[in-house]
MMTF fields as JSON, N, C-alpha, C and O atoms, coordinates in Angstrom:
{
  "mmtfVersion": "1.0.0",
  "mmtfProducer": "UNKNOWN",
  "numBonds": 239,
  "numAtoms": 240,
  "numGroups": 60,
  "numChains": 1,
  "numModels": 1,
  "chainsPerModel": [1],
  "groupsPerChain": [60],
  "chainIdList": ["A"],
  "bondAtomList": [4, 2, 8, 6, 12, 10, 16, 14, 20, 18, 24, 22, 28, 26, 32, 30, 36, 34, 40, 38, 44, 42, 48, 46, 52, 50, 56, 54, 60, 58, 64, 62, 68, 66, 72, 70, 76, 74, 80, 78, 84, 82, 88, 86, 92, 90, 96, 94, 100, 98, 104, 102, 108, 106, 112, 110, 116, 114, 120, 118, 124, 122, 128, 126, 132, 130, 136, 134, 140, 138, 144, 142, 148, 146, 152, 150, 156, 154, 160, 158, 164, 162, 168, 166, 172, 170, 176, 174, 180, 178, 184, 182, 188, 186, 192, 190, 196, 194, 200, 198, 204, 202, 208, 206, 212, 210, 216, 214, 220, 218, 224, 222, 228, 226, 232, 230, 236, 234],
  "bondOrderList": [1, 1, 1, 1, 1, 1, 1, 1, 1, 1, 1, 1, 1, 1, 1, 1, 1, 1, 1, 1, 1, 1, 1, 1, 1, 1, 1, 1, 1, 1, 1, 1, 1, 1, 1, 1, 1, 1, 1, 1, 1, 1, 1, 1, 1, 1, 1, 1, 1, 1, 1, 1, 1, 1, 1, 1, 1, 1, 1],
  "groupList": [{"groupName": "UNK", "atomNameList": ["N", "CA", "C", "O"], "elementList": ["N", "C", "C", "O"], "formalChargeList": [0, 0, 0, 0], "bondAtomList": [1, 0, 2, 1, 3, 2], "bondOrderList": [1, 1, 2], "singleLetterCode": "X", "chemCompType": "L-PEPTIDE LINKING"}],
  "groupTypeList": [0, 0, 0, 0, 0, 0, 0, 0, 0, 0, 0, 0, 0, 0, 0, 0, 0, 0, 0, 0, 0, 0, 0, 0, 0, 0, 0, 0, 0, 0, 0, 0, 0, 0, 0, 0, 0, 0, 0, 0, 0, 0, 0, 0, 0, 0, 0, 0, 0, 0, 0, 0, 0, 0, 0, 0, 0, 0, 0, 0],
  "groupIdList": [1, 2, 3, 4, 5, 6, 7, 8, 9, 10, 11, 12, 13, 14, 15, 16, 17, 18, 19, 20, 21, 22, 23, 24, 25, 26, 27, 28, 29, 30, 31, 32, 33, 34, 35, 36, 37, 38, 39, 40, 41, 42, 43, 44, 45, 46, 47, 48, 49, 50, 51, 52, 53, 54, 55, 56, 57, 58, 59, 60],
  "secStructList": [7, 7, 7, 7, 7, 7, 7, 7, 7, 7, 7, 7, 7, 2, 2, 2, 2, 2, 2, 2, 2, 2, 2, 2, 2, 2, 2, 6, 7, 7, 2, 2, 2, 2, 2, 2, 2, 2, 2, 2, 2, 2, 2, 2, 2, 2, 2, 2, 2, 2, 7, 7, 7, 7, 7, 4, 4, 4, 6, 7],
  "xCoordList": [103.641, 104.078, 105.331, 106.235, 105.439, 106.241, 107.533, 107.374, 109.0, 110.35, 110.877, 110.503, 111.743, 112.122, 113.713, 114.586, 113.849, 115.193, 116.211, 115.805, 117.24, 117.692, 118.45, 118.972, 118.387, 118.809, 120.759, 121.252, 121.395, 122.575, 123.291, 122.958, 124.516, 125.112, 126.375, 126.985, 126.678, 128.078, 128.805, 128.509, 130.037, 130.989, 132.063, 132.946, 132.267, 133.016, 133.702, 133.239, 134.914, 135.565, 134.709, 133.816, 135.427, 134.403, 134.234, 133.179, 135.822, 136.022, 135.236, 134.608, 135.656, 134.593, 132.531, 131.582, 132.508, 131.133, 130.694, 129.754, 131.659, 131.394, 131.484, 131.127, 132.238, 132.347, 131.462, 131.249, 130.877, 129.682, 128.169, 127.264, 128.009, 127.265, 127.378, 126.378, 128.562, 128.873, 128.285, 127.26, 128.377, 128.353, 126.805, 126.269, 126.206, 124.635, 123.959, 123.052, 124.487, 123.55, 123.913, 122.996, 124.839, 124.903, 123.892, 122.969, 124.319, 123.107, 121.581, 120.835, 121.256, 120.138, 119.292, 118.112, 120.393, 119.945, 119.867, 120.009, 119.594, 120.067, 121.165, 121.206, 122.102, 122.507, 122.676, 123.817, 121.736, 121.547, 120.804, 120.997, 120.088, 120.396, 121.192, 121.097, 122.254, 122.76, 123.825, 124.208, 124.485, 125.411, 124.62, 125.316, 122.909, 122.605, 122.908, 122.84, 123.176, 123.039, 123.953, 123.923, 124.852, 126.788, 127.095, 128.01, 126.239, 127.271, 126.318, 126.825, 125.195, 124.233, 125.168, 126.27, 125.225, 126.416, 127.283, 127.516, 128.129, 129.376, 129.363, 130.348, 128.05, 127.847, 127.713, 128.126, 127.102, 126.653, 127.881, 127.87, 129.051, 130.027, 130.771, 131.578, 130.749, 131.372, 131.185, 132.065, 129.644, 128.693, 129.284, 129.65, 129.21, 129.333, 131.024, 131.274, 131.753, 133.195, 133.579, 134.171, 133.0, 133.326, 132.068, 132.286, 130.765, 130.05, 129.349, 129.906, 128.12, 126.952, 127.838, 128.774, 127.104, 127.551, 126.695, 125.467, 127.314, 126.148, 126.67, 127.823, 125.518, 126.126, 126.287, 125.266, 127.277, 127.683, 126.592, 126.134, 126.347, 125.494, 124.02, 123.192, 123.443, 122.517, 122.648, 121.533, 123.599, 123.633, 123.5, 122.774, 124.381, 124.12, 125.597, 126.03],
  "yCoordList": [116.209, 116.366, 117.238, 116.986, 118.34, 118.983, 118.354, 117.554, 118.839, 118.521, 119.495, 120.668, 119.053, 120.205, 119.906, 120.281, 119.063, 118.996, 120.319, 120.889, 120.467, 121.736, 121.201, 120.093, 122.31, 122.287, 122.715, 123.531, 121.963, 122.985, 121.984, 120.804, 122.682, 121.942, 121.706, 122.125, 120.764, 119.803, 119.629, 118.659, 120.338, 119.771, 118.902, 119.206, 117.823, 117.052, 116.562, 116.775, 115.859, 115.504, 114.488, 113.931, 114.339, 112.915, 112.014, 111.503, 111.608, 110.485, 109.766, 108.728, 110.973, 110.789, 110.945, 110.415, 111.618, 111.729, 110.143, 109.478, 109.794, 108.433, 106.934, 105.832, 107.499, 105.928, 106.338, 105.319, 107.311, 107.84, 107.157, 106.711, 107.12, 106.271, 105.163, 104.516, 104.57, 103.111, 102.696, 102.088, 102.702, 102.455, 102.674, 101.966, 103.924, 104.066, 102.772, 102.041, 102.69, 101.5, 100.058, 99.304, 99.913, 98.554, 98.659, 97.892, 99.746, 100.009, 100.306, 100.398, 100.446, 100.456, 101.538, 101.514, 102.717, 104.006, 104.796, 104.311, 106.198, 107.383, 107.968, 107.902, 108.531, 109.374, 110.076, 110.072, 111.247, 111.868, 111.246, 111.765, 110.162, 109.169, 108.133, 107.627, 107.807, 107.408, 108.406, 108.253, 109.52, 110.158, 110.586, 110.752, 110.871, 111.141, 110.003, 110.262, 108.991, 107.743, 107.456, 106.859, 107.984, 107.794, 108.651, 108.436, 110.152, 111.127, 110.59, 110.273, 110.462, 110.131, 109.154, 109.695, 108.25, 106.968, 107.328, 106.889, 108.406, 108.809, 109.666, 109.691, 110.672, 111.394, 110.269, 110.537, 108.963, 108.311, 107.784, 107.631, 107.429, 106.498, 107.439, 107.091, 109.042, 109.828, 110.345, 110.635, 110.44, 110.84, 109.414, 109.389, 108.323, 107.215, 107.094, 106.624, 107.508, 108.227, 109.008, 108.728, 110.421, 111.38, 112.236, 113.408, 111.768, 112.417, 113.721, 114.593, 113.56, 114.174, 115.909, 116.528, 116.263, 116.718, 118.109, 118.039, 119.303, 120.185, 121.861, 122.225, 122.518, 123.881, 124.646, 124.717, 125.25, 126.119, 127.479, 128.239, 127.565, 129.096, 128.679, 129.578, 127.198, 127.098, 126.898, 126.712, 126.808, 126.906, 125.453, 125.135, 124.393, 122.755, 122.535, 121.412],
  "zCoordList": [117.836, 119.2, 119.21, 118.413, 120.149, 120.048, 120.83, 121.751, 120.328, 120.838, 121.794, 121.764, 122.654, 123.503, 123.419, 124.202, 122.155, 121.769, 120.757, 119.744, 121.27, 120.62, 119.21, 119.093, 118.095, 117.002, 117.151, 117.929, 116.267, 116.06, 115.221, 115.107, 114.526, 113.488, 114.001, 114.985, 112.904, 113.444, 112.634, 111.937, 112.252, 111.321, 111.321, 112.124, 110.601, 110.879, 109.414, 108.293, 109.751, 108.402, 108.182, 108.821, 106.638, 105.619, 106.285, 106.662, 106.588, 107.296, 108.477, 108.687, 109.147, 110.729, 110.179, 110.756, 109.246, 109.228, 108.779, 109.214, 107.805, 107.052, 107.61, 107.192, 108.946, 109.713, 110.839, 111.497, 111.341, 112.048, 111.086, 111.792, 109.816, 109.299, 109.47, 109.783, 109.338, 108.944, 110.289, 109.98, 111.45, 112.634, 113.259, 114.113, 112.553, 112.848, 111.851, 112.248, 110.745, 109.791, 110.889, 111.215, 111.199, 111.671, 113.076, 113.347, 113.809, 114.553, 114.541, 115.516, 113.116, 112.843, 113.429, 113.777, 113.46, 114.13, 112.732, 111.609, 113.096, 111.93, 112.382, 113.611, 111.9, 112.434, 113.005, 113.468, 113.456, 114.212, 116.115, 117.215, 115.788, 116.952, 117.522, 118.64, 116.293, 117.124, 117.506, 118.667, 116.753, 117.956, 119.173, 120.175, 119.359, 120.535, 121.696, 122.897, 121.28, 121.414, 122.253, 123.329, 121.604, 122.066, 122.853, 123.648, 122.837, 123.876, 124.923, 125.999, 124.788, 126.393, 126.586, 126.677, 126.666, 126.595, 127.208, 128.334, 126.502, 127.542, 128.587, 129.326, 128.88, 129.613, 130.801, 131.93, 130.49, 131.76, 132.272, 133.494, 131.618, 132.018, 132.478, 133.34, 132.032, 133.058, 134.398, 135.209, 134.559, 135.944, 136.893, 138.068, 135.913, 137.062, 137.794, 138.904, 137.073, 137.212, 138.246, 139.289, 137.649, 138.299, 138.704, 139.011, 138.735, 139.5, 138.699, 138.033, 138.965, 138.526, 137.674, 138.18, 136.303, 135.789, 136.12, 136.099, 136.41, 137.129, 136.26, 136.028, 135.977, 136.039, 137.185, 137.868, 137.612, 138.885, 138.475, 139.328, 137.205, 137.192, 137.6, 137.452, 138.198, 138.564, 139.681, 140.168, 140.581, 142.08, 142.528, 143.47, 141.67, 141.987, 142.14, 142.402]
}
């Protein structure tokens, strides 16, 4: 099944990469889901904040 999810890389210190694990194992995520995990997460607690997150180059 195809993804319509985008690729791109992420650098981060040891530290942060290594407690970014620690935190997906207890979650019983991978890595790479659970930071999807966390920014959807914060994207929502910000929309509910401050209101729908929009690009102006789409005319919203």
């Amino acid at each position: 099944m195809a993804t319509k999810k985008r690729v791109f890389t992420l650098r981060l210190e040891d530290e942060v990469f290594d407690k970014i694990g620690i935190l997906a194992t207890r979650a019983h995520r991978s890595m790479t889901n659970y930071i999807e995990f966390v920014l959807m997460e914060h994207i929502q607690n910000y929309e509910a904040t401050e209101g729908a997150i929009w690009d102006p180059r789409d005319g919203g």
